[in-house]
N, C-alpha and C positions, 0 to 999 in steps of 0.2 A: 477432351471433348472438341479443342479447336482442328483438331488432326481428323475426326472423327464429319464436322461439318465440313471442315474444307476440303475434302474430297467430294461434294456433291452441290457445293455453294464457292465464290469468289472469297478468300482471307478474310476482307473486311467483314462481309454476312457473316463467316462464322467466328469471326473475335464477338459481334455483338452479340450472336445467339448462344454463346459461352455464358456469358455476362450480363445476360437482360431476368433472367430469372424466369423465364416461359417456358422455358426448352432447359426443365432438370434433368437433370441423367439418374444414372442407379445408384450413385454414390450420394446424390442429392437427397435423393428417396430415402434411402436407408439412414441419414443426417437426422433429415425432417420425420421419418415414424420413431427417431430413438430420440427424439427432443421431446416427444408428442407423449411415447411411456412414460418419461419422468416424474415421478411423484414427489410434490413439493410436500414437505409437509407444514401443515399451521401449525402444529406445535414448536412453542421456545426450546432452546436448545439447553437442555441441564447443565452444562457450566456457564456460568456469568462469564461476563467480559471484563477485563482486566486491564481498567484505563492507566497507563503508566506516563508519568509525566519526564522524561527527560530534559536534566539541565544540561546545556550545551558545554563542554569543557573545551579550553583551548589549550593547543597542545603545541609548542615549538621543539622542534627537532633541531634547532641550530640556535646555538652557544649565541648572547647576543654580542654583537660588537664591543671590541677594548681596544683604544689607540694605541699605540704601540709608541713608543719613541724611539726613532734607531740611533744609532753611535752615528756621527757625521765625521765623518774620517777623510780626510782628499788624499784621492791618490795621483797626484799630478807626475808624468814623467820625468818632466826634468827636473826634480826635487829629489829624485832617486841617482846620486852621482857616483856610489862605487861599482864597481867592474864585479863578475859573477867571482866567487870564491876560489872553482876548480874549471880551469880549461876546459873547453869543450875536447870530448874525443874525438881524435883523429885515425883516419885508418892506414895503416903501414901499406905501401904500393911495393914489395920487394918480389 
């Protein structure tokens, strides 16, 4: 509908006459006659309502925390003084 007013009014005229509710369109119309046929009925509805009371459960996904204790090992460099077992390879230049 704003495409529809604002070819004959300025943007702003037609966003309000969009949305003031004065100026329905045919879509509005046929809205407001199929709200209007609706037949409510005063009859209760043959199944009762089924109040259910849930208790809320809690649920953890992860394992709770366990300290660990690790091995304290020092690995200090110069506490390590033997040389490697097998030479390193070297490549023949012949």
């Amino acid at each position: 509908m704003i495409i529809d007013y604002s070819k004959h009014a300025p943007l702003r005229q037609a966003i309000t006459q969009t949305f003031d509710g004065t100026h329905p369109c045919s879509l509005c119309h046929a809205v407001n006659a199929g709200k209007n046929s609706e037949k409510k009925s005063d009859l209760p509805s043959v199944t009762p309502k089924i109040d259910m009371i849930c208790v809320p459960h809690t649920t953890s996904l992860a394992p709770p925390f366990v300290r660990f204790a690790y091995a304290r090992i020092s690995f200090v460099v110069c506490a390590i003084t033997r040389p490697p077992l097998v030479p390193p390879p070297r490549m023949l230049l012949s």
